[in-house]
C-alpha positions in Angstrom: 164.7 37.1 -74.6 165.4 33.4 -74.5 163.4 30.8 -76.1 161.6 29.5 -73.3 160.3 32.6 -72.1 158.9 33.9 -75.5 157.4 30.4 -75.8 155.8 31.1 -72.3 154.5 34.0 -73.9 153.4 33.2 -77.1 151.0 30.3 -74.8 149.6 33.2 -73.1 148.8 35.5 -75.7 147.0 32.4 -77.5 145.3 31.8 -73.8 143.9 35.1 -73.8 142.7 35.7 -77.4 140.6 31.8 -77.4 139.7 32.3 -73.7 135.8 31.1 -73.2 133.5 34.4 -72.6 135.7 36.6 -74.2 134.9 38.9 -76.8 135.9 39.0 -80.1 135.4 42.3 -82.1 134.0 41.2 -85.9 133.8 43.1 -88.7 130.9 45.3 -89.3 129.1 46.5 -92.2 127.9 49.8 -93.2 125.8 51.7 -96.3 129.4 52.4 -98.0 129.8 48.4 -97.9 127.0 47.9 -99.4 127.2 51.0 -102.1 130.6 49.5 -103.4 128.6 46.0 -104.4 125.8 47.8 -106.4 127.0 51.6 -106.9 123.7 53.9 -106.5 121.3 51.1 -106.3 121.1 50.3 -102.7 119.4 51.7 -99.8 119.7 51.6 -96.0 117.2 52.6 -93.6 117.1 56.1 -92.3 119.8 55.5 -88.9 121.3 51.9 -89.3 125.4 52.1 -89.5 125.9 48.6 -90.1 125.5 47.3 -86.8 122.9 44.0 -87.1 122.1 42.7 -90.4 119.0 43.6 -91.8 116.4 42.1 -94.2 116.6 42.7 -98.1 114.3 43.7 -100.3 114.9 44.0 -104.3 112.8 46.1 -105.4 112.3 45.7 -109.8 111.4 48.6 -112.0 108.6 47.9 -114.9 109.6 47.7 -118.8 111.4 50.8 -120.1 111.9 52.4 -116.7 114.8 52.5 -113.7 115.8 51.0 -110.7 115.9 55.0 -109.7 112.5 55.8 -110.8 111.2 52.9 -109.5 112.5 53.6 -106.0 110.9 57.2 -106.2 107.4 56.3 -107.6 107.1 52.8 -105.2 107.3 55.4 -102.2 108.9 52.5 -100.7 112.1 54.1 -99.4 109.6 55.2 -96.2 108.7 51.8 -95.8 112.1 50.6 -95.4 112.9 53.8 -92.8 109.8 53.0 -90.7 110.5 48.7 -90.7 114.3 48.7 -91.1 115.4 47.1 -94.2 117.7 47.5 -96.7 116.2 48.3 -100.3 118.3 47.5 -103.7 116.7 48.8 -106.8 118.9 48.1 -109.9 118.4 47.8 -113.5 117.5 45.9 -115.8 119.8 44.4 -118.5 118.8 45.3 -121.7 118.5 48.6 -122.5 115.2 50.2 -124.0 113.9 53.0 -124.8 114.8 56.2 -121.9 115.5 52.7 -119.4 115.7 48.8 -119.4 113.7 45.8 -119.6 114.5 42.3 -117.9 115.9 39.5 -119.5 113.0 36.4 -119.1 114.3 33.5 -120.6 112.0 32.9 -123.4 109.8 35.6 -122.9 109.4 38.9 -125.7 110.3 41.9 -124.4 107.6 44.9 -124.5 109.2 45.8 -127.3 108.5 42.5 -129.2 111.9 40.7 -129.3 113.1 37.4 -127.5 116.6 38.4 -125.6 118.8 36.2 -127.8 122.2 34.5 -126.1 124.0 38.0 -125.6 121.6 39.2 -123.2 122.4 39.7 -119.4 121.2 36.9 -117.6 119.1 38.9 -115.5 118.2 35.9 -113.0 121.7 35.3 -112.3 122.7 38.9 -112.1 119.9 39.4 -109.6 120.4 36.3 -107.3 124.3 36.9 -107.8 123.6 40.5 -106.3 121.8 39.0 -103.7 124.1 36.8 -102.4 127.3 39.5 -102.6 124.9 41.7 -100.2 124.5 39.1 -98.2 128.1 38.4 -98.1 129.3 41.6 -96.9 127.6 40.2 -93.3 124.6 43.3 -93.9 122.0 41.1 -94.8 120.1 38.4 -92.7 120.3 35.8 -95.4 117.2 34.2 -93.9 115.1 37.3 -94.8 116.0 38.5 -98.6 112.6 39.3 -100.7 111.9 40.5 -104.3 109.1 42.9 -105.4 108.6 44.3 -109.1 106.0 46.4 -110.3 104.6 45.3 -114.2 107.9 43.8 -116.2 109.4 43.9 -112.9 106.5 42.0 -112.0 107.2 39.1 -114.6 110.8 38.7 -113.6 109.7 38.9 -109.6 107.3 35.6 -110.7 110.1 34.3 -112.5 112.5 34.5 -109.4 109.9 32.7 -107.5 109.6 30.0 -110.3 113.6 29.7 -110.6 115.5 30.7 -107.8 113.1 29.5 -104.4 116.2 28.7 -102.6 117.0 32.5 -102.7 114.3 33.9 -101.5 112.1 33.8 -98.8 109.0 35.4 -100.3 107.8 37.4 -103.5 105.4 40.7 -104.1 104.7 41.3 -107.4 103.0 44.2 -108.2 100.3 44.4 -111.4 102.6 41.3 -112.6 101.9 38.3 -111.2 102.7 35.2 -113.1 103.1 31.2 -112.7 105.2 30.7 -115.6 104.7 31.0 -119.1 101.4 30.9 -120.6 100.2 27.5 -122.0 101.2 27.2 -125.4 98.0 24.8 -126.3 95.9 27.0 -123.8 97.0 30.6 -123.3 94.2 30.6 -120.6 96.4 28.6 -118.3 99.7 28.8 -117.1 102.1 25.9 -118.2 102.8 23.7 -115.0 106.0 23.0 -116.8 107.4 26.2 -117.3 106.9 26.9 -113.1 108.8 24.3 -110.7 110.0 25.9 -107.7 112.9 23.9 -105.6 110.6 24.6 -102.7 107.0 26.4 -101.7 107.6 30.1 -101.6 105.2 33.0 -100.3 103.3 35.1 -102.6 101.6 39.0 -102.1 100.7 40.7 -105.2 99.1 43.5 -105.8 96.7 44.6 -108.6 93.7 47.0 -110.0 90.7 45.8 -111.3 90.7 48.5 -114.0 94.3 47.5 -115.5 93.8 47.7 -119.1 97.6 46.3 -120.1 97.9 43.0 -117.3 94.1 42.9 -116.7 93.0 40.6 -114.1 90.5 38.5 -115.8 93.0 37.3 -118.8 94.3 39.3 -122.3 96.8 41.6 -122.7 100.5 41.2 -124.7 101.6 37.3 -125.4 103.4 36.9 -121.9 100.2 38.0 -119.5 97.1 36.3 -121.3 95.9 34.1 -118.9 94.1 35.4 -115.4 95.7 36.6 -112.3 92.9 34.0 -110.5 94.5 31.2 -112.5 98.3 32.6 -111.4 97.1 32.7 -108.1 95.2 29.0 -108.0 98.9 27.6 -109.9 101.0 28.9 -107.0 98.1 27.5 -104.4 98.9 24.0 -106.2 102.6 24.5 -106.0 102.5 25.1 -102.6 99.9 22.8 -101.5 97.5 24.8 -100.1 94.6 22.8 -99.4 92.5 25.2 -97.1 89.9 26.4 -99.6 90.6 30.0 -101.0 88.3 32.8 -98.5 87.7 36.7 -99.8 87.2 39.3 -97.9 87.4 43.1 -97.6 90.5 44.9 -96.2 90.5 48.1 -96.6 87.3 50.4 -98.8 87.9 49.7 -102.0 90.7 46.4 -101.6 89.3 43.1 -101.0 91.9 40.5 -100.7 91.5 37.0 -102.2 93.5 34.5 -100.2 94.9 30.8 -99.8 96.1 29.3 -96.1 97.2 26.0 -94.7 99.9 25.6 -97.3 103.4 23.6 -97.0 106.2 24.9 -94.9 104.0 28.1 -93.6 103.8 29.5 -96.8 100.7 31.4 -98.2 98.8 32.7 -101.7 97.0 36.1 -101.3 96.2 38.7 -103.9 94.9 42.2 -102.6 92.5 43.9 -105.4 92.0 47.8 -105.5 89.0 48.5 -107.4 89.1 51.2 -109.8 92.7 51.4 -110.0 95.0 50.6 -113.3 98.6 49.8 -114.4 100.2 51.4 -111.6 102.1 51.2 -108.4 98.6 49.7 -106.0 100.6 48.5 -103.6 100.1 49.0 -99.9 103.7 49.1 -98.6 103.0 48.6 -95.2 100.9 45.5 -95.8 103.1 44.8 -98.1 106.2 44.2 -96.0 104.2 42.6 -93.0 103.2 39.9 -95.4 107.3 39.3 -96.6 108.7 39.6 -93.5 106.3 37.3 -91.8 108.2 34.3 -94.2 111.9 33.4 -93.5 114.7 30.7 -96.1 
């Protein structure tokens, strides 16, 4: 073949693969994709192969316990099969005990001890994993939410508090925080110790009856003040400035509420009465309250 006619065809090849309309096959996904980023900690939805990204959900085990466990007991792998999303449930970084514990910057573990420098930086870990999901082309990177039940709780607060720009909304669940207690008023969380990059969404979750994160104030060090005054901090940090409204949503859960806050964002708390340091979320209303809020 000459020169001239394999530049003639070279042109058209190049014609023909950058021609307007024409369809390009890209990569797709799929759950082994996203089981080689976080081996045995990720979850797709019961029929999804990889073909449209989906939302994320991190879902945070309490103190002492597993990303497994925490999978099993949340009941939320249903959720994710009847909404479509993907769930990752990994550990935490320091080991304790039969499981693991998050690293909170600052913060004693429920075993009494301030991670010191050699600890896994749990907040990068997590919004590292994150982003590496979202890499794979899996994940809507618009929709990527964290949830935590107790400890898991704390360091779902803390992701609110420290790493906004990652996520679109939080859930935590018998954990809610607003940062660090005071230090001249453990009553009150410390403004300082809370300054998100942007407003974020918050749904918790809690019982009335939880004697180790109890609603009105008490408990270990890192709790002490109210889940009212955690919930009237993010209100202010999202400036909310419709006043807060209560009201009754299911027997037994009444759900406590702030609206007409900055960037669409909102503040509500749903209470179950008589119920203790447990799992008390509703998972359906819990993921139609995340997935409302996009980055």
């Amino acid at each position: 073949m000459g020169m001239t006619a394999f530049l003639l065809r070279l042109s058209a090849s190049l014609l023909l693969l950058f021609a307007p309309g024409l369809a390009v096959a890209a990569p797709t996904c799929s759950p082994a994709t996203l089981d080689r980023i976080a081996p045995g900690a990720v979850r797709a939805p019961a029929g999804w192969a990889g073909e449209r990204p989906l939302p994320l959900l991190l879902l945070l085990h309490g103190s002492t316990a597993t990303g497994a466990a925490m999978l099993r007991d949340s009941g939320l792998g249903a959720t994710a099969d009847r909404h479509g999303f993907l769930l990752a449930y990994p550990d935490g970084g320091i080991p304790a005990k039969s499981g693991f514990v998050w690293n909170i910057p600052g913060v004693p573990t429920v075993e009494g001890t301030i991670p010191g420098p050699e600890a896994r930086d749990d907040v990068a870990f997590l919004t590292g994993l994150a982003g590496r999901l979202v890499a794979t082309g899996c994940v809507d990177p618009a929709r990527v939410y964290v949830t935590g039940l107790s400890g898991g709780g704390r360091m779902a607060s803390w992701l609110g508090c420290v790493a906004a720009d990652r996520f679109a909304a939080i859930a935590p669940v018998v954990g809610l925080r607003a940062g660090q207690p005071l230090a001249s008023d453990p009553d009150r969380p410390d403004p300082a110790s809370c300054t998100p990059s942007r407003p974020i969404s918050i749904i918790a979750f809690a019982g009335d009856r939880d004697p180790v994160n109890p609603i009105a104030g008490g408990g270990a060090s890192y709790w002490r003040y109210s889940m009212h005054a955690a919930e009237q901090r993010w209100a202010a940090i999202n400036g909310c400035t419709a006043a807060p409204t209560v009201r009754w949503v299911a027997p037994g859960v009444y759900e406590e509420g702030y609206a007409a806050c900055r960037d669409g964002t909102e503040v509500t708390a749903r209470i179950s009465v008589g119920a203790d340091h447990r799992w008390v979320a509703d998972n359906d209303a819990l993921w139609q309250a995340l997935s409302r809020h996009r980055r």
